[in-house]
C-alpha positions as CSV (number, residue, x, y, z in Angstrom):
1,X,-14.5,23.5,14.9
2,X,-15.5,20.3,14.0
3,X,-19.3,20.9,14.3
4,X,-21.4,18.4,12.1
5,X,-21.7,19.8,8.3
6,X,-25.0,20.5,7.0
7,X,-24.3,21.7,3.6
8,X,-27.2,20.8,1.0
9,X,-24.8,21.8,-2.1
10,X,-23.1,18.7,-3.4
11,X,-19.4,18.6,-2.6
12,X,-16.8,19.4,-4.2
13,X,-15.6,16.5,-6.8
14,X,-11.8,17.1,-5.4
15,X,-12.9,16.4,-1.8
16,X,-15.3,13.7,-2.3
17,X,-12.3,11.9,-4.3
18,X,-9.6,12.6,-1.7
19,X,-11.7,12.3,1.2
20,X,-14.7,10.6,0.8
21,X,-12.9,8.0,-1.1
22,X,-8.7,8.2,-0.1
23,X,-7.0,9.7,2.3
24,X,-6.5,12.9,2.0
25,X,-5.3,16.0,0.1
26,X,-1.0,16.4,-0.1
27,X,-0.1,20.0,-0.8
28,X,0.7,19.4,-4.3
29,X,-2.7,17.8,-5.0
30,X,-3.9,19.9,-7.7
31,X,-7.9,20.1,-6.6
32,X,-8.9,21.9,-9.6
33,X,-7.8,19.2,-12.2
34,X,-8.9,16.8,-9.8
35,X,-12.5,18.1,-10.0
36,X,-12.5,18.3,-13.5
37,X,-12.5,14.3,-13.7
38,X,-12.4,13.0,-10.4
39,X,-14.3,9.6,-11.5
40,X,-11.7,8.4,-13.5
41,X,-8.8,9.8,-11.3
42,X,-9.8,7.7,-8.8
43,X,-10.5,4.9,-11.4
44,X,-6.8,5.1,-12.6
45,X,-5.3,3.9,-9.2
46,X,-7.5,1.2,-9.1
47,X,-5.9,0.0,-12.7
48,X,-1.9,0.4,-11.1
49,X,-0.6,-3.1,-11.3
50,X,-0.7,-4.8,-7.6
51,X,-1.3,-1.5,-6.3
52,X,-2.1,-2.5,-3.2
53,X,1.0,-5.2,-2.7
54,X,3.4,-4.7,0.2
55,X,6.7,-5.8,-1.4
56,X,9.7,-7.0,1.2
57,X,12.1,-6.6,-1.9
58,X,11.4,-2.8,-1.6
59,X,14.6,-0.8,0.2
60,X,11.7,1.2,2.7
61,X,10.7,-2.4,4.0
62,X,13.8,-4.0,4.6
63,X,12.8,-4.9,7.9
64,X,9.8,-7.0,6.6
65,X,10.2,-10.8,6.8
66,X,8.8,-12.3,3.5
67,X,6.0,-14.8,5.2
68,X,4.3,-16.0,8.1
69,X,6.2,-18.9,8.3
70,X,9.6,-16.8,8.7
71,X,7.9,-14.4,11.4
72,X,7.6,-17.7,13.1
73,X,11.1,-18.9,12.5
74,X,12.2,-15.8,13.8
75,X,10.5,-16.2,16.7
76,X,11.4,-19.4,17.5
77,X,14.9,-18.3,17.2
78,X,14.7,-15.9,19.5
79,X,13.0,-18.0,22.3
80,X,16.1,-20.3,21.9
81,X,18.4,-17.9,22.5
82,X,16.8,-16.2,25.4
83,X,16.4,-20.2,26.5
84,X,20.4,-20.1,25.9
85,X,21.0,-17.3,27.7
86,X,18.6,-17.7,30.5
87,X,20.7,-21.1,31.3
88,X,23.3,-19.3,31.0
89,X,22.9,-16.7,33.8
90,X,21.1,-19.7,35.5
91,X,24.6,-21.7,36.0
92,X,26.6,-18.4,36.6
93,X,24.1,-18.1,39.3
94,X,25.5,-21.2,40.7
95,X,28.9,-20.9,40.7
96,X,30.5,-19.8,44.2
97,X,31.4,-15.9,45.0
98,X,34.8,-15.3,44.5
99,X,36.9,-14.8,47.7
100,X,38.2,-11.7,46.1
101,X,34.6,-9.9,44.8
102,X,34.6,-6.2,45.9
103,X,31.5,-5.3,48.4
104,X,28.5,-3.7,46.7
105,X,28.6,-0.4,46.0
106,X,26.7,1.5,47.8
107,X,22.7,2.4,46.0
108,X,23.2,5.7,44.4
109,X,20.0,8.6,45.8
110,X,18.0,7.3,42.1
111,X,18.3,3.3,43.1
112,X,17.1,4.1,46.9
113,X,14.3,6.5,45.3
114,X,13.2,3.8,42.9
115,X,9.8,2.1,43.3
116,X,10.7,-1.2,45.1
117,X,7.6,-3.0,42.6
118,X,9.1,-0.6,39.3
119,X,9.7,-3.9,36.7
120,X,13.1,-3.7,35.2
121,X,13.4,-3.3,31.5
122,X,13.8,-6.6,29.1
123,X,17.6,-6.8,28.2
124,X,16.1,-7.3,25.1
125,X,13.3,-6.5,22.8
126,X,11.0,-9.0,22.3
127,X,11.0,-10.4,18.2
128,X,8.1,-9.8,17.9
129,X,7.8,-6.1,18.9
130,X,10.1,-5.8,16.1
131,X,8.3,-7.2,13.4
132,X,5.2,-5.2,14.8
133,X,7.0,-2.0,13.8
134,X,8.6,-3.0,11.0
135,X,5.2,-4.0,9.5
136,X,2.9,-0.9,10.8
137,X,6.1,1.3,9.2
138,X,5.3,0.0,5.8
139,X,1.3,-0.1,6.3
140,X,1.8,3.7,6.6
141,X,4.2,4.4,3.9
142,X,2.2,3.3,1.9
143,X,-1.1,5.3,3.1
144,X,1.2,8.4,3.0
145,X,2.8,7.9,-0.3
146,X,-0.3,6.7,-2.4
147,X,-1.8,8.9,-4.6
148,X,-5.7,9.4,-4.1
149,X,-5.7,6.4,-1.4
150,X,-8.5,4.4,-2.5
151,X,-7.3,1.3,-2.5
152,X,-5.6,1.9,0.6
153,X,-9.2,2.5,2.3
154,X,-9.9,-0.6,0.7
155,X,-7.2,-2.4,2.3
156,X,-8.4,-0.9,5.5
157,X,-11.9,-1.4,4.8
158,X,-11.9,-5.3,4.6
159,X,-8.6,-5.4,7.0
160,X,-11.0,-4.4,9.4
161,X,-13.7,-6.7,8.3
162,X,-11.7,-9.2,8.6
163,X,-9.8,-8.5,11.8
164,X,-7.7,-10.0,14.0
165,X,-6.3,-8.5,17.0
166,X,-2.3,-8.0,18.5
167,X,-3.7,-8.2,22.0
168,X,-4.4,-12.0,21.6
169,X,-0.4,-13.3,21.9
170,X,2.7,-12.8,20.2
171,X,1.7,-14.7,17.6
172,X,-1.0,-12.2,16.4
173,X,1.2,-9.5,17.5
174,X,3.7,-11.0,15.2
175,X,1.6,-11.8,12.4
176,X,-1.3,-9.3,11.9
177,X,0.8,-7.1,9.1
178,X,1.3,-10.3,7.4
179,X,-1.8,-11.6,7.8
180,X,-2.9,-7.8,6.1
181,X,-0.1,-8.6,3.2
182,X,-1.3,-12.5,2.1
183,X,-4.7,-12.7,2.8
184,X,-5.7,-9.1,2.2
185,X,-3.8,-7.0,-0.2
186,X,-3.2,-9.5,-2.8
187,X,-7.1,-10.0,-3.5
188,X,-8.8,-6.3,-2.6
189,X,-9.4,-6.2,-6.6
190,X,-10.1,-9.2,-6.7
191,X,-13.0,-12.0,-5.9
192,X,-14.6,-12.0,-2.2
193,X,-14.4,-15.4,-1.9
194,X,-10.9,-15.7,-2.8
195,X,-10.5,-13.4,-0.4
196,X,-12.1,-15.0,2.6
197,X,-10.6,-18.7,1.9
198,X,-7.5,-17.0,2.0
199,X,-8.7,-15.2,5.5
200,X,-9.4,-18.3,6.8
201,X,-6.6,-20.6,5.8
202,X,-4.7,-17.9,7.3
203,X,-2.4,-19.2,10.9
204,X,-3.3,-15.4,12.1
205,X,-7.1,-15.7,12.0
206,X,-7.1,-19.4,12.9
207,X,-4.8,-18.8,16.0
208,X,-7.0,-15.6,16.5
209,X,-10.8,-17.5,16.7
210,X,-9.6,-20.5,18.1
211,X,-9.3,-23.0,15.7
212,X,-6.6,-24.6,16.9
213,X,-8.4,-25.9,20.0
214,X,-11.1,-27.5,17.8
215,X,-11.5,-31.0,17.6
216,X,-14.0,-33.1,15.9
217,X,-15.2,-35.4,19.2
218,X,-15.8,-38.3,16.6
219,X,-12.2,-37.9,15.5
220,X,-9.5,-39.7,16.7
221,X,-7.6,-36.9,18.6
222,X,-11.1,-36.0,19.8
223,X,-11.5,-39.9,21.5
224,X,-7.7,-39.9,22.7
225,X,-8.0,-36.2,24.2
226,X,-11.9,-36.3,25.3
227,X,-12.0,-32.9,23.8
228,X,-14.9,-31.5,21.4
229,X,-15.5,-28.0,18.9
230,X,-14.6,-24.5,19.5
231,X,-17.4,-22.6,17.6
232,X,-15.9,-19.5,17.3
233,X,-13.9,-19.4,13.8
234,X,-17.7,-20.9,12.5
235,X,-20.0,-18.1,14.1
236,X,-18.0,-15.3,13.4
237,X,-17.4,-16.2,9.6
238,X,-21.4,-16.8,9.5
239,X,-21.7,-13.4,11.4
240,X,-19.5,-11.2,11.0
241,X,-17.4,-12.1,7.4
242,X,-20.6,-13.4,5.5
243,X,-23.7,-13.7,5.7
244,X,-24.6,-11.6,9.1
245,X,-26.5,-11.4,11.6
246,X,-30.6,-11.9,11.4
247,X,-30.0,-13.5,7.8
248,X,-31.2,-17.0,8.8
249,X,-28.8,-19.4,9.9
250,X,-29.5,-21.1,13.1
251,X,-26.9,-22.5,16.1
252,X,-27.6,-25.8,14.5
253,X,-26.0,-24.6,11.3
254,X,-22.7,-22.8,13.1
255,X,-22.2,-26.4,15.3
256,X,-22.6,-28.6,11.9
257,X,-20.0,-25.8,10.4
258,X,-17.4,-25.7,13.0
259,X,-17.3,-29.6,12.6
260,X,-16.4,-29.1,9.1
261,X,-13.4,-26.7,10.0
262,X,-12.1,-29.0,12.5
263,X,-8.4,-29.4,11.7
264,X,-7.9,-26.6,10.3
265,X,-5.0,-25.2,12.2
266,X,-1.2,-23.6,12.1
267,X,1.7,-26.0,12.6
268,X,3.6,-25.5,15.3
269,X,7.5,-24.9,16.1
270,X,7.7,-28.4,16.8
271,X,7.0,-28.9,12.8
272,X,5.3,-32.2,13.0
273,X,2.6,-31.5,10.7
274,X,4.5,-28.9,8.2
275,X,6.6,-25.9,7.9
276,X,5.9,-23.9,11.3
277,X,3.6,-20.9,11.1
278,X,2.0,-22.5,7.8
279,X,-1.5,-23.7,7.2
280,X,-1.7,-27.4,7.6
281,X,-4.9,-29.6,7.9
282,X,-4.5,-32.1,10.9
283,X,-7.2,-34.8,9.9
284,X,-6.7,-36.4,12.7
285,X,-8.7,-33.9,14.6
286,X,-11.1,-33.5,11.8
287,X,-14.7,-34.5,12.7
288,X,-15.5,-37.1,10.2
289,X,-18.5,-37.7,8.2
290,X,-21.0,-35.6,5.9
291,X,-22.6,-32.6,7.3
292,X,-25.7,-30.1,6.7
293,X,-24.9,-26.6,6.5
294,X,-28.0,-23.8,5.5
295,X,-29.9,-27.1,4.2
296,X,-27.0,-28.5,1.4
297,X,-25.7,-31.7,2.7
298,X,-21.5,-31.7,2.4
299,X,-20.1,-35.2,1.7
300,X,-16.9,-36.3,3.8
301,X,-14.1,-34.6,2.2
302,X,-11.2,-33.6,4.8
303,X,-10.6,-30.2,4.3
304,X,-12.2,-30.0,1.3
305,X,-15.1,-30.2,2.7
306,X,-15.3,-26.3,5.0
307,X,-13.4,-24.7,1.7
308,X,-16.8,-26.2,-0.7
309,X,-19.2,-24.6,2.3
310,X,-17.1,-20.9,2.5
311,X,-17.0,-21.1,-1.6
312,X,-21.2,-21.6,-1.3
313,X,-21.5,-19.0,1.9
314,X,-19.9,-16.2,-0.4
315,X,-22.0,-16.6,-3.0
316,X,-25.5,-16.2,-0.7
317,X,-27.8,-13.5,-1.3
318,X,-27.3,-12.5,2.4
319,X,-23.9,-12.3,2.0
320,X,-24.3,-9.9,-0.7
321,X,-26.3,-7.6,0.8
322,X,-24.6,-7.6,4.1
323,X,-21.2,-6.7,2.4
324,X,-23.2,-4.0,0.3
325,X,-24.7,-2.2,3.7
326,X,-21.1,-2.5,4.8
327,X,-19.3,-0.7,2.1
328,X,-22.2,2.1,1.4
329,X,-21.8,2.3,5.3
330,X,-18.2,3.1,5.2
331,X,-18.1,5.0,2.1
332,X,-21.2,6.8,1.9
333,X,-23.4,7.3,5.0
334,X,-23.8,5.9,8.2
335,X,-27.0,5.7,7.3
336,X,-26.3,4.5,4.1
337,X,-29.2,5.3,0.9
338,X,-31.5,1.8,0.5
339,X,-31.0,2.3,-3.6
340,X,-27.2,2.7,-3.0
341,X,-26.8,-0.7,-0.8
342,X,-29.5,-2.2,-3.5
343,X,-27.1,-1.7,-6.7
344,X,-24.0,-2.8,-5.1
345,X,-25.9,-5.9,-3.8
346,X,-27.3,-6.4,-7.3
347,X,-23.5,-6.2,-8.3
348,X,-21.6,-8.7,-5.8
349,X,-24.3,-11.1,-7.1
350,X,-24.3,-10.5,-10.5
351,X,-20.0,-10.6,-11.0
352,X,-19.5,-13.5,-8.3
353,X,-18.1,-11.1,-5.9
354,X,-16.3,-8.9,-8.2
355,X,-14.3,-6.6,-5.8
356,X,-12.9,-4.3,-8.4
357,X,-16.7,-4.1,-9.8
358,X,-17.7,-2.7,-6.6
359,X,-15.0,-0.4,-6.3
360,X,-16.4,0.9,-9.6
361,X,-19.4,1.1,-8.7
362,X,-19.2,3.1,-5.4
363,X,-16.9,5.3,-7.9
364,X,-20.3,5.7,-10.6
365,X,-23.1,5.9,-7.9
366,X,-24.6,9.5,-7.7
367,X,-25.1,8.6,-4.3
368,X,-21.5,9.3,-3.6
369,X,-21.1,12.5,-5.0
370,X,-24.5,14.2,-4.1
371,X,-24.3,12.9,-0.3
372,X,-22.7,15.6,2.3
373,X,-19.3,15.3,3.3
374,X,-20.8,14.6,6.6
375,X,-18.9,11.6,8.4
376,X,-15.7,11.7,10.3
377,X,-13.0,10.3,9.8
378,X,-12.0,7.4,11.8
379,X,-8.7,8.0,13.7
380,X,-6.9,6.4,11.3
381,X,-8.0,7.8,8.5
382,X,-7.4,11.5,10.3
383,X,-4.0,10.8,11.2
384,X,-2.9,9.5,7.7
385,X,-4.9,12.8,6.2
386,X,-2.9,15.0,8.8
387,X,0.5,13.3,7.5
388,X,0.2,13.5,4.0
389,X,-1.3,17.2,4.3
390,X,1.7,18.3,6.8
391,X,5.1,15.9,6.0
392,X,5.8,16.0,9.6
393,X,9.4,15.0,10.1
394,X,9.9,11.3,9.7
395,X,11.4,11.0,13.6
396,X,10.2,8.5,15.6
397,X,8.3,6.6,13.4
398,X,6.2,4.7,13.3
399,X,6.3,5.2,17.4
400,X,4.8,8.2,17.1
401,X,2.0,7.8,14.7
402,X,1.4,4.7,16.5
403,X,0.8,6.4,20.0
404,X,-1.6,8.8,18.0
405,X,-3.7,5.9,17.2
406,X,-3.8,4.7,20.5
407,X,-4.1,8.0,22.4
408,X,-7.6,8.6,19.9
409,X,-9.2,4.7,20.1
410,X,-7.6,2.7,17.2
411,X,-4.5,0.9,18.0
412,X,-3.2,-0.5,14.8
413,X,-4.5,-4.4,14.4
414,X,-5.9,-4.4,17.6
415,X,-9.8,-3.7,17.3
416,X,-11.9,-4.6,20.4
417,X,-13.3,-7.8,19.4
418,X,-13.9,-9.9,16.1
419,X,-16.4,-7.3,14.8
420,X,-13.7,-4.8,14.2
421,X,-13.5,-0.9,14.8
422,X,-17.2,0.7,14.4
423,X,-17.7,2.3,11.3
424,X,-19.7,5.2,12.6
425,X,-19.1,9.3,13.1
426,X,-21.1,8.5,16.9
427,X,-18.2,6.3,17.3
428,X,-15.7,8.8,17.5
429,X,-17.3,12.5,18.0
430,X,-17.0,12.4,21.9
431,X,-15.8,15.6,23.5
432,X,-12.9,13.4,25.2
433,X,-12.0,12.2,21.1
434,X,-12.4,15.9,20.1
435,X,-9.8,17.2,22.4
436,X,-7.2,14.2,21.7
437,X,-7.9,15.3,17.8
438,X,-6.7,19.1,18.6
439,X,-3.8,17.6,21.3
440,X,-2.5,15.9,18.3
441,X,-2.9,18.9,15.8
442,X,-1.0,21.3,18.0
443,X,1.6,18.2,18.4
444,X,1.3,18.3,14.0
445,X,2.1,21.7,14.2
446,X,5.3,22.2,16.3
447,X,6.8,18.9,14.3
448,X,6.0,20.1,10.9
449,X,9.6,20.5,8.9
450,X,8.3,23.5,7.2
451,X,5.1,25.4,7.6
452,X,4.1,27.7,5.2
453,X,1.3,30.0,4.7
454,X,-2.1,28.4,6.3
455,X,-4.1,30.5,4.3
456,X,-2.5,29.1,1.2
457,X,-2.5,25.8,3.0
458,X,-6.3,25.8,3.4
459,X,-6.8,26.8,-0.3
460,X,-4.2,23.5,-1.2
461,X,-5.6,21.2,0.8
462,X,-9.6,22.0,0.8
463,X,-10.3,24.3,-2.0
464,X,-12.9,26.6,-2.5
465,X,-15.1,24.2,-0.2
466,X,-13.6,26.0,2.7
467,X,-16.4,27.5,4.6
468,X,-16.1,31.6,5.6
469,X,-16.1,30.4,9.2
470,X,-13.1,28.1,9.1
471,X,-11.5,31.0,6.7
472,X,-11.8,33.6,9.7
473,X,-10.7,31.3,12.6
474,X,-7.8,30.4,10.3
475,X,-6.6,33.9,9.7
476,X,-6.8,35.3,12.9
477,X,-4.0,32.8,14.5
478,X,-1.5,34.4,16.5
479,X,1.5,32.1,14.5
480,X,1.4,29.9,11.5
481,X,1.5,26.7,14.2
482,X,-1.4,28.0,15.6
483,X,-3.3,28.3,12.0
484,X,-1.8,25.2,10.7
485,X,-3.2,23.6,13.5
486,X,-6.9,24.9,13.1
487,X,-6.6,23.9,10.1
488,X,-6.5,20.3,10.9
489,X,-9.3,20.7,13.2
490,X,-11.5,22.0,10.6
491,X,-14.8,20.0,9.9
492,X,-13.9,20.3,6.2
493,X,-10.7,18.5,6.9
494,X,-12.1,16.3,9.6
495,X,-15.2,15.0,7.5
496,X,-15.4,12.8,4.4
């Protein structure tokens, strides 16, 4: 049911708002009103005060720890007491059998059946799997309880853009929601290239590219240690966060910058540099001197020196348009309009990086409202929509909606490399993604708490957009489980 849409009308204002633009209808979305002014209700969540802020204080995330640098407390604290306890077992291990120690029992038929190469289960969870869950719990409240969801496809927007990924260690595993919550939320209205010095400063991303192995060879670690540059924190912010590929920077440039991040780094549980899991710049490994970056000569200035460079990178022309292409890509087309990408270029440059301003402009460009509803939503994106239109029961979560994720291509923080998820409807309309999608709308449907009528449903959650097609299919199910799960398989609730 999920055949491409080829509708020439313009859509429906309601949709375009909820799903073009958020995530998603709730049952009690009123889609009439909604269409009546639909510009300015999505404009009015992007005025709510730090809208987009994860606060620990909040009951629903008392599992949250407040930084980085208390993840990484927490951690440490754990590794000393499975250190404790590991010696522990170690010396009981020594001591001599007891004259008196009854024989083993005999293995019961399940311990003689076992695999002889089946790993036993940790004792104990690791810390960080904890704090994994604890932070993907409150990244999804949050998709399911805002209103519209704009600025929650923001978040997830430039989240991705700026990815790092759990499969690198425990420390990204650990850190990646947090990363999300200080270097992400705080400045999605805000300027770019706040955004990206935070990025970078931040232990998550610098642990992630590398960073930490970095050395300037002229330094004096990089004498003592005979060790040189990592590149790959410089290339990928050249590439992938700024300027992009094909817009003119050469290998000479990402060498010359990755000199000038040298020492950037996270200090470690040893704390010798600062507060462990903090920023901290280690000038002993910086590589020393001036440097030429996209023809601008950089005097010697620690690590003032990378922050004057990212500060100058964000405000490039190429910059600009690459982030324009980006978000007319995501929000728009796949092939996004050349006068759409134009204006929000001609905006980034004009307002310094004004992320608000762009949000407001994707919000007044015809483009967005006359385009089909032709994209499909990314797995994410379709499993938040499915939630918010359904309530499933809250059990087992966030295991549940995390196995979703995985089962349809997008584990949560963990893209496939430094260019994040693709941003594409090819992407994720294989005939193996399709089937997972309807597998997980049957598994919707028997969990709902409380379906009611699908019919009414579809009139709640798409409108009069629905097409007579999706109408038919809908009301010929043999139970409301089966309708409610066509429903969700719908192109008009599959596209946006």
């Amino acid at each position: 049911m999920a055949a491409p849409v080829s509708n020439s009308l313009a859509p429906d204002p309601a949709l375009v708002a909820l799903n073009r633009f958020g995530l998603g209808a709730k049952p009690d979305s009123d889609l009439g009103k909604i269409a009546k002014d639909a510009r300015n209700y999505l404009k009015a969540e992007l005025k709510q005060q730090d809208i987009a802020l994860v606060s620990v204080d909040e009951r629903t995330n008392a599992g949250l720890l407040d930084s980085t640098a208390a993840i990484e407390a927490s951690m440490a604290a754990a590794m000393e007491r499975k250190t404790a306890r590991d010696e522990k077992a170690a010396a009981a291990a020594m001591q001599p059998a007891a004259m008196d120690k009854p024989a083993d029992p005999a293995p019961s038929k399940a311990d003689a059946n076992a695999s002889p190469n089946a790993k036993a289960k940790p004792a104990v969870q690791p810390v960080e799997a904890d704090i994994y869950r604890a932070e993907a719990q409150a990244r999804f409240d949050k998709a399911l309880g805002a209103d519209a969801g704009f600025v929650e496809r923001l978040v997830g927007f430039w989240s991705n853009h700026f990815c790092v990924s759990v499969a690198k260690g425990q420390i990204v595993r650990a850190s990646a929601g947090a990363f999300e919550r200080e270097a992400i939320r705080p400045f999605v209205l805000g300027r770019f290239a706040d955004m990206l010095l935070a990025v970078e400063h931040h232990p998550a991303m610098l642990f992630y590219l590398d960073n930490q192995q970095s050395i300037g060879p002229d330094s004096r670690a990089g004498k003592r240690r005979g060790r040189g540059l990592n590149e790959n924190l410089a290339r990928e912010i050249m590439e992938l966060h700024t300027l992009g590929v094909g817009s003119g920077y050469s290998q000479t440039d990402v060498t010359s910058f990755a000199g000038m991040l040298t020492g950037w780094t996270m200090a470690g549980r040893e704390g010798r540099l600062g507060e462990p899991g903090t920023f901290v710049f280690n000038a002993n490994a910086h590589q020393p001197g001036q440097a030429v970056l996209l023809g601008k000569t950089y005097p010697d200035g620690g690590m003032g020196q990378a922050e004057a460079a990212l500060n100058d990178i964000a405000g490039q022309p190429a910059t600009a348009q690459h982030i324009a292409t980006k978000l007319a890509r995501h929000f728009i087309a796949d092939d996004p309009p050349p006068a759409a990408v134009a204006r929000l270029a001609r905006v980034f440059a004009k307002t310094d990086g004004d992320l608000r301003a762009l949000a407001v402009t994707l919000i007044d460009m015809p483009e967005t409202w006359s385009t089909p509803l032709a994209k499909l939503r990314s797995p994410f994106d379709y499993v938040m929509a499915l939630r918010r239109a359904i309530a499933a029961s809250a059990g087992n979560e966030p295991q549940r909606t995390l196995h979703w994720l995985m089962a349809l291509g997008q584990p949560l923080w963990e893209p496939p490399g430094p260019n994040g998820f693709p941003d594409s409807t090819d992407a994720w309309a294989s005939a193996e993604g399709m089937k997972t999608r309807l597998d997980i709308a049957w598994q919707a449907a028997r969990q709902a708490n409380d379906i009611g009528n699908p019919n009414q449903m579809l009139a709640s959650l798409i409108g009069p957009s629905v097409s007579d097609e999706t109408r038919a299919a809908i009301s010929r199910a043999e139970s409301k489980q089966q309708g409610l799960a066509l429903l969700l398989m719908a192109p008009e609730f599959q596209r946006r």
